[in-house]
N, C-alpha and C positions, 0 to 999 in steps of 0.2 A: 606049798604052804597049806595052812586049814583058814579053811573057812565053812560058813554057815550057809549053806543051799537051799533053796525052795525044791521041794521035789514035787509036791501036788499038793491038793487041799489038806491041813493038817497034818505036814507032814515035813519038815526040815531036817538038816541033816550037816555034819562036820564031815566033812570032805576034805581028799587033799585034792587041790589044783593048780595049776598053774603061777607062779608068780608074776604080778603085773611088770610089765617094763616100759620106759620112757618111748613114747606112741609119736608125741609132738614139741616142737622146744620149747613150750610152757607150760608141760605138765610137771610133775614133781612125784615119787616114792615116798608113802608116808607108811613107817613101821606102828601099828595101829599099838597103844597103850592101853588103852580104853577102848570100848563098844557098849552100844548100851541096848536095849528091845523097845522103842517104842508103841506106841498107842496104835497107831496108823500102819506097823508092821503086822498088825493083826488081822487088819483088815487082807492082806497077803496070805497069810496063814489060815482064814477062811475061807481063802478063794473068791474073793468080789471082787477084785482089781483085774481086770481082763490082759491078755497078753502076757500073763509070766508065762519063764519056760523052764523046766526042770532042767535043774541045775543052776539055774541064776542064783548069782552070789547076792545078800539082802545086807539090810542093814543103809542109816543113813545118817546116826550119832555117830559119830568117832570123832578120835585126836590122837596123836602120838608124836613121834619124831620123823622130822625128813632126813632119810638116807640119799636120796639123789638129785638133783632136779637136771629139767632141763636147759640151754644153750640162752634162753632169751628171760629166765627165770634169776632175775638180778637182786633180788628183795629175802629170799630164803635160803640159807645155806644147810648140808649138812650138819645135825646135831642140834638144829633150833625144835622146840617146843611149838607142837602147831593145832588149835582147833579148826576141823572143816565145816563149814556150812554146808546143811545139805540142799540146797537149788545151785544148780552149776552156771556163775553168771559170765560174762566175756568181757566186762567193764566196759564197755563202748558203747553198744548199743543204742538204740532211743531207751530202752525201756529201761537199761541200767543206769543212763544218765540222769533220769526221772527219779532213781534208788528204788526202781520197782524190780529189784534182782530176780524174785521165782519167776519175771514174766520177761526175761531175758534170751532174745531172737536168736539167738546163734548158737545153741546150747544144746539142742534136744533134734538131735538125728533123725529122730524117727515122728519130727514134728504134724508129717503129712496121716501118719494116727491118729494122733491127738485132734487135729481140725474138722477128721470126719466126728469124731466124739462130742468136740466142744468147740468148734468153729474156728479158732486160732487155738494154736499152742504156745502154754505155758513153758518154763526152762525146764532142761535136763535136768534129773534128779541122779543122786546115788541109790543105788537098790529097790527101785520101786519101779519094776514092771520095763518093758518095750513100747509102752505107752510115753513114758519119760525118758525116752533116752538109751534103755537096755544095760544104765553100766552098773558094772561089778561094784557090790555095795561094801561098806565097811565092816560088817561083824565077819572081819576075817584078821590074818597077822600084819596084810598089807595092802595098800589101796592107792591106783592110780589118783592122783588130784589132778584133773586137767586146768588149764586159767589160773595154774599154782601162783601167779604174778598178781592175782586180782582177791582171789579168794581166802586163803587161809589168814587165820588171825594167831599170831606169835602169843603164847603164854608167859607170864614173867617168870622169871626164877623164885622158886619155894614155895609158887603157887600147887596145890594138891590137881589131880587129875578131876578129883570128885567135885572140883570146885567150879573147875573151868569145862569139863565136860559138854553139860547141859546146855553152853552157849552155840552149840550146833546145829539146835533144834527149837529144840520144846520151854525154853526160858524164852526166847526171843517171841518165840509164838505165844505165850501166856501173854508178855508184854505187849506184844502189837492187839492183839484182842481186848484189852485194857484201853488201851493207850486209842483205838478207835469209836470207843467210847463218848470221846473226848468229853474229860468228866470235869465238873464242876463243883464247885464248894456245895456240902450239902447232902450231894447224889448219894443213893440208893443202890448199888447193883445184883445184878440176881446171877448166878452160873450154876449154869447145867452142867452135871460130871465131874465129880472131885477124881479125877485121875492124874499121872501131871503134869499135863497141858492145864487143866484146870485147875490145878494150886496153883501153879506159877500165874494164870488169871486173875485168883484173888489177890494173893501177894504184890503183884504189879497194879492191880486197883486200889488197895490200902498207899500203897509208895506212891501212886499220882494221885492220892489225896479225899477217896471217897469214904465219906463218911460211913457208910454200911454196907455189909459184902455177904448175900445170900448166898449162900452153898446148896447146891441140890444135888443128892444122890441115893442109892438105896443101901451101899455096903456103910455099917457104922465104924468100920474103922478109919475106911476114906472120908468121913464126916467128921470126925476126933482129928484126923490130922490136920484136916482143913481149919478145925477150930484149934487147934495147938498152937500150929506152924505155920501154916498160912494166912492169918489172920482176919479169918471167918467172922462177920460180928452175930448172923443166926446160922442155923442148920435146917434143911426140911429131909426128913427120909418120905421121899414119895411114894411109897410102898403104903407109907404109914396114916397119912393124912392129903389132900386135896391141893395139889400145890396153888390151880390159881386163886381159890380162896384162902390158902396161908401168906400169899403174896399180898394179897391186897390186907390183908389184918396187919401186914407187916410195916402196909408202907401206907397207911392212911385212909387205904381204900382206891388210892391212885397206881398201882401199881410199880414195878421200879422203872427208876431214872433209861437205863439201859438193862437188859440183856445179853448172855454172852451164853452160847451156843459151843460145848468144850465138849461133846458127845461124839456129831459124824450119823453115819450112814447106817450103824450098827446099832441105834438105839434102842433101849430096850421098854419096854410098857407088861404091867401085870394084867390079865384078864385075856378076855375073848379080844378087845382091838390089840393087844401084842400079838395074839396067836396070828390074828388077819394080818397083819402085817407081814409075820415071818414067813405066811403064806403065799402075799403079792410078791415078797422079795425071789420065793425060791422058785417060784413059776415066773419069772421075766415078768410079771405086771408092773415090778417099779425094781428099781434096781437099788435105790436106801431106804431107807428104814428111819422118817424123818422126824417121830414123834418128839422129841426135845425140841426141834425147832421150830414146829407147829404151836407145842406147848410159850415157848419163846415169846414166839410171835405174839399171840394173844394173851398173854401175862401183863406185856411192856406197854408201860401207859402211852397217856397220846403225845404225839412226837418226841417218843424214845427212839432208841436205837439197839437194834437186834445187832449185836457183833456174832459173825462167823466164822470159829475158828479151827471146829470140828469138819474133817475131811468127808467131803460127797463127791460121789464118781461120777455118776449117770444125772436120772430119772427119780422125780416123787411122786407121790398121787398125795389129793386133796391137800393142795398147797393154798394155805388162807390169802389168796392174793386183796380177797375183801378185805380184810381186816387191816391189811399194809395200807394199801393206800386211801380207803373213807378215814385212818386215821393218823395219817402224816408221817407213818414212821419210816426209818432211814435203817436200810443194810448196807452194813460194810464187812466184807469179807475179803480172804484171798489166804493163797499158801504164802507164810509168812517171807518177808523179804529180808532175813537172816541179816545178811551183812550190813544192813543200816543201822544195826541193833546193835552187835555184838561190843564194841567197844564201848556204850556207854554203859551199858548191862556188866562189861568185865570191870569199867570204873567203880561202877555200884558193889560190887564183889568186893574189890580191893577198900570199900569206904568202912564195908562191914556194912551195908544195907540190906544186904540177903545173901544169905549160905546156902546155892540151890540142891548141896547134899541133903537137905532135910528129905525128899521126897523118896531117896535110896532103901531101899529094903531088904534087898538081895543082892549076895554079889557071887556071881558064879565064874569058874571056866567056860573061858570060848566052847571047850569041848561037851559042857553042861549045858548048849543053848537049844537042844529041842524040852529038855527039863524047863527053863525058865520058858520058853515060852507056854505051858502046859499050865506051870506054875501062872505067869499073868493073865492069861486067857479065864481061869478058872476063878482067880482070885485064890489060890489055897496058900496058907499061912500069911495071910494077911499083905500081901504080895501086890505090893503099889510100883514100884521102878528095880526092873534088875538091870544089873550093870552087868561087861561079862569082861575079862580080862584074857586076853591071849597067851 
């Protein structure tokens, strides 16, 4: 089959390989429909995620059809319509029975990794490193689903691929970044990174009822759609003016209710502190590149709440830990727990409450995907979500 391979730093590639086959009796064969490039695939494609290995199959959007399953696999047949979540959870768990799915104990092989990194490990993912797991991801024509009895979410009949897609990833993660918030009649919020984890942020903050939804980012087209589509109520291009004194003009002088942090490890700052930055990062002095979240942090009035929804790997320097805590504020973070979401998020689909095709821009061939990722990395023609079709 083809699939999309990491070969080194910038540098992916359509390959043929191997086709998955039935490993355990509750995995499942899903003939991939859809694939899409995420945000946090980039971070792969730059080379910050430690542990890839050329030729790891990427990708961690997908849906398609199940061709097979396995022996203990009694919930999916042949021929059903299937979104995957990308954190691979075991249903059982403590930590699944909690609904903390991406922080599901039995999932991620290579967990004694991950613990020297970050003290306990997080669940298996699709496509994203040896760090998670090592499995073969979905931007290919077909993808083991292991725990296929736990994980996938059935598609209705006449539902669009473009519709139901998104709930794999990046809709649910906009939502739970919102939704951690926990916002009240009134609130204010402010998001760093109109990409589309961060429209589905706004979106998901306007639907749980906040009264104003700051947009921050530097490209003006990703600012236009956020005020379109996602129901942006101002814009700041930070290129352009001073975001924490546009913040506070914004909101009275108190700064916003919450913050949501939709950027990660890559963010980017104009000037001599961008340059230092790119600097600590490429010399191991710090491993992200934290300035949205720093910015965040002291933006958010006193006891707001900073949400974390942008992916950090390592290490930051000059982390405002002063400013957290002389001023009561509250982080909530985590790689989003997918599967707590997706059904009431595909309700909200079907009510006509949100079309998460707004954010699609591009739709290419599977065998087009080192083009689209060149294309989202750069941002050339105005290139917010590719989708890639097999």
């Amino acid at each position: 089959m083809r699939a999309t391979c990491w070969m080194g730093k910038t540098d992916v590639r359509v390959q043929q390989v191997p086709e998955p086959t039935i490993v355990n009796e509750r995995d499942a064969i899903v003939r991939i429909s859809s694939t899409a490039i995420c945000g946090s695939d980039l971070h792969l494609y730059n080379g910050f995620v430690p542990t890839m290995q050329s030729g790891d199959i990427v990708g961690h959007e997908f849906m398609g059809e199940v061709v097979e399953t396995g022996p203990a696999v009694q919930n999916l047949k042949a021929g059903d319509r299937v979104v995957v979540p990308f954190p691979i959870a075991c249903g059982a768990c403590a930590q699944c029975r909690r609904g903390l799915f991406s922080l599901c104990e039995n999932t991620n092989p290579n967990a004694w990794m991950a613990e020297k990194l970050w003290g306990y490990s997080p669940a298996g993912i699709y496509g994203y490193s040896h760090l998670t797991g090592g499995y073969p991801g979905g931007q290919a024509e077909y993808a083991r689903v292991p725990f296929a009895d736990v994980n996938p979410l059935k598609i209705p009949a006449g539902m669009a691929d473009e519709q139901a897609l998104f709930l794999s990833d990046i809709l649910p993660t906009g939502y739970m970044g919102a939704e951690m918030c926990n916002i009240q009649p009134g609130d204010t919020l402010a998001v760093w990174g109109c990409g589309p984890v961060g429209q589905f942020a706004i979106k998901s903050a306007r639907l749980l009822g906040a009264e104003g939804v700051i947009a921050i980012d530097r490209f003006p087209y990703r600012l236009r759609i956020a005020r379109e589509r996602a129901g942006a109520t101002e814009t700041i291009n930070y290129e352009e003016i001073d975001i924490y004194d546009a913040l506070k003009d914004l909101t009275g002088g108190r700064g916003p209710d919450a913050c949501i942090d939709a950027v990660g490890l890559e963010a980017h700052l104009p000037g001599a502190l961008g340059a230092y930055g790119r600097i600590k990062q490429a010399t191991g002095l710090e491993s992200d590149r934290p300035h949205a979240l720093r910015e965040a942090i002291m933006a958010c009035r006193n006891g707001g709440t900073v949400s974390i929804i942008g992916v950090y790997g390592g290490f930051i320097d000059k982390f405002p830990i002063g400013s957290l805590m002389n001023r009561s504020l509250t982080i909530k973070t985590g790689q989003c727990h997918v599967q707590r979401y997706m059904k009431p998020l595909l309700e909200r689909i079907q009510k006509g409450e949100i079309d998460p095709s707004f954010v699609i821009t591009h739709r290419l061939r599977l065998d087009e995907a080192a083009r689209g990722y060149d294309m989202f990395l750069n941002k050339y023609d105005d290139c917010l979500k590719v989708v890639l079709t097999p």
